[in-house]
C-alpha positions, 0 to 999 in steps of 0.5 A: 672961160665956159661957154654957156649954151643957148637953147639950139646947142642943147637941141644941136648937141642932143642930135648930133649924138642922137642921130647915129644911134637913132640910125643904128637901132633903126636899121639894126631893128629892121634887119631884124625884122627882115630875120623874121621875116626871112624865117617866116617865109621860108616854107609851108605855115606848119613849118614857119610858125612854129619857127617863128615862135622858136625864134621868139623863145630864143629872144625872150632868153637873149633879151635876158643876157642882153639886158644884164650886159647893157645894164653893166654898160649903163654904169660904163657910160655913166662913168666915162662921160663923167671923167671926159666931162672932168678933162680926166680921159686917162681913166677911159681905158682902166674902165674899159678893162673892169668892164670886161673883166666883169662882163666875162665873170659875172654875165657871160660865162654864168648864161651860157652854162645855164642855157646851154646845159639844159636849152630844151627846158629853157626853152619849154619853161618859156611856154615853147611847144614840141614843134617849136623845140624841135625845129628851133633847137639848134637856133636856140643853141647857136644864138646862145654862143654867139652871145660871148661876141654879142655881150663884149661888143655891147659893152665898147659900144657903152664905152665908145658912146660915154667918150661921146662917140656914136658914130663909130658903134652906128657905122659897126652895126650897121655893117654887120646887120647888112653882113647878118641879112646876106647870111640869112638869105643864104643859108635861110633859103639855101643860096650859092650852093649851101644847103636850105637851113631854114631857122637854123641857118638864121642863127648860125648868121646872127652869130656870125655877124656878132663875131665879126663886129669884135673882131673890127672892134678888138683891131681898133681898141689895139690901134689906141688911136680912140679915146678908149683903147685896150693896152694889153701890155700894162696888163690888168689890176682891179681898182677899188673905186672903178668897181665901186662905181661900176656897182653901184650904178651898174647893179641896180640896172642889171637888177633891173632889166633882169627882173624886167626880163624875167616878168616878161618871160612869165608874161609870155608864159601867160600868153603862150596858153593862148595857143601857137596862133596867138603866140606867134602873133604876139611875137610879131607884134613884139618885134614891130613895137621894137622898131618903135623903141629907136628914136626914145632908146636913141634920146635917152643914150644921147642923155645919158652922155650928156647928163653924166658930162655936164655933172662931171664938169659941175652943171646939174642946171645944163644936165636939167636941161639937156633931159628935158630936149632929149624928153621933148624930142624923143615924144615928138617922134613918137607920132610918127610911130603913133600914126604907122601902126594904128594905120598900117598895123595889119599890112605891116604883119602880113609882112611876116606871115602869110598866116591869115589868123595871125593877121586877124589876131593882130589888128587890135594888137596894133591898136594899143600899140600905137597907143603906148608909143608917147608914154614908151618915148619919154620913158626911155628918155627920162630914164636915161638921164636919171642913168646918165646922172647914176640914178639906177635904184628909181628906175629898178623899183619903178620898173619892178612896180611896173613890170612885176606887179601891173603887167603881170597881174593885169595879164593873168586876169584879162586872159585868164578871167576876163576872157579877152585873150591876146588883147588882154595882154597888150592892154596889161602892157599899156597900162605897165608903160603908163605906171612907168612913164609916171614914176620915171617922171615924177623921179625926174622932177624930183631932182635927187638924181642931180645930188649922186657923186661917183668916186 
């Protein structure tokens, strides 16, 4: 006989999975921050700014390739929570397989032909300076490589996290983020005999740590002692319904996030106009609102697993209920953010650079920030229960509508026309996030996402 859940088993369940991967991006996110800062003071202004920015280049095209490799992910995790919610586990590994196999053909080995056969107009088309293709190039170069490690690490995680795993991916990150900062410091600064590499030495790192991370992993896919597992022996065959399914849920996502990742790159191009000041702040105040992104990309990946489960075991009632906890939880930690940044916003900038323009720069830049943090929270999580139930085409229109239409638009005219420059940009952002939080919303009460079946 089912048990059924009372209200603090919704709650209970939501955090035990929430919890590791909150911690994860947490602290993946502030050793990223730590990356940047490490760069940031690693010389003389001339030098580190245009560092940063390169940086910042290099992110803009990895957010590209991640995005498609997460998206792929999406349709991994819907499914696996799915046949683990159904008591079928045996079909764990075969998706795991077709994920790979995909992973390699469709995403990795396309980015980095692009990317690595013309890296200088890559990073030029973005909106990089001279300075900052010359001294970030190599970095661009090296980071693009390890993207082969990062994009397969990416998809066991999704894997790993459909079975209901967290912990174990949390534990791996966490790991090698440390291993990338004691990278950084030595090859950043020139520690233990090795030489001063700057930028450069912050890639080679980066890359490092992703390469370790599948190695850790591919032992204990080989071990077969977790859920999913990598048997080598029984060899591969593609299976009609698992790419089906992979597709059509995994497609959409993938169109999404490209196409997010794309209006942000012209996004930044609009602001790159603003000069390298402007630019670098920019880039620092993207990589303080990452921080932010944890607790709701937390919440909407616990509901993405809870939600695919509780529809492969037939409940659409106890997957309604798990989005609206994971929803109400993911906004209650958001004020956290609200409060840190429109407090501490300049403080938390001169962490990065010593730059007093970039510092002035960013103080209304932290303002907005904090203000886009409730509609950001909830979005991430209502979206990853409408993923969770393989719900993906919403969320690419709404997100196009968004991105596409409202951020763009807005930018070009409050810089270019309104004259407001910098805040322009992040006020076009905030207004994107709230039209998207809207329709996400308003797609949730809906309750067609409950009726989508998976072969």
């Amino acid at each position: 006989m089912e048990v059924e859940y009372k209200s603090k088993d919704y709650r209970n369940e939501t955090i035990k999975l929430a919890l590791p991967v909150f911690l994860e991006l947490l602290i993946s996110t502030l050793f990223g921050m730590v990356d940047m800062m490490m760069v940031g003071n690693s010389g003389a202004p001339s030098i580190t700014t245009p560092s940063i920015a390169a940086t910042g280049v290099t992110n803009q095209v990895m957010l590209v390739g991640i995005a498609m490799a997460q998206a792929m992910g999406v349709g991994g995790t819907a499914m696996i929570s799915r046949y683990c919610g159904a008591n079928e586990d045996r079909k764990v590994p075969n998706v795991l397989k077709h994920l790979i196999v995909l992973m390699i053909i469709i995403i990795i080995i396309p980015f980095l032909a692009i990317n690595l056969l013309m890296p200088e107009r890559i990073m030029a088309f973005i909106g990089a300076e001279t300075a900052t293709i010359n001294i970030g190039l190599n970095y661009f170069k090296i980071v693009i490589v390890g993207f082969v490690f990062q994009s397969l690490n990416l998809a066991i995680f999704a894997s790993m996290r459909g079975a209901g795993d967290t912990k174990l991916p949390m534990l791996i990150n966490i790991g090698v983020n440390m291993l990338n900062v004691v990278g950084n410091y030595i090859l950043i600064f020139g520690k233990l005999g090795m030489p001063a590499l700057g930028v450069t030495g912050a890639g080679i790192s980066t890359s490092l740590s992703h390469l370790v991370a599948f190695v850790i992993l591919l032992i204990i896919l080989l071990s077969k002692k977790h859920i999913v597992k990598l048997d080598l022996s029984k060899g591969f065959k593609f299976d009609r319904p698992i790419m089906s399914n992979l597709f059509k849920i995994g497609g959409p996502a993938a169109l999404e996030q490209v196409g997010f990742r794309i209006g942000v790159i012209f996004f930044i191009k609009i602001v790159a106009g603003l000069g390298t000041a402007a630019y670098a702040t920019h880039q620092i105040s993207s990589n303080i609102i990452s921080l932010s992104f944890a607790p709701g990309q937390a919440f909407g990946i616990a509901a993405s697993t809870l939600v695919g489960r509780s529809l492969g075991q037939g409940r659409p009632d106890r997957a309604d209920r798990f989005i609206k906890v994971t929803n109400r939880l993911a906004l209650l930690s958001s004020f956290i953010f609200v409060a840190l940044f429109y407090f501490f916003g300049p403080e938390i900038v001169g962490l990065y650079s010593k730059d007093m323009e970039v510092i002035l720069l960013s103080a209304g830049v932290m303002k907005i920030i904090s203000a886009i943090q409730p509609f950001q929270a909830s979005a991430f999580a209502l979206s990853g229960g409408l993923r969770g139930a393989g719900d993906t085409v919403s969320t690419l229109i709404i997100t196009m509508i968004g991105v596409v239409v409202i951020r763009l638009s807005l930018a070009y005219i409050l810089i270019n026309i309104v004259g407001l420059g910098l805040i322009g940009a992040w006020l076009a952002m905030l207004s994107d996030q709230i039209i998207r939080w809207l329709g996400i919303e308003l797609r949730y009460r809906s309750g067609k996402w409950q009726s989508i079946k998976l072969k």
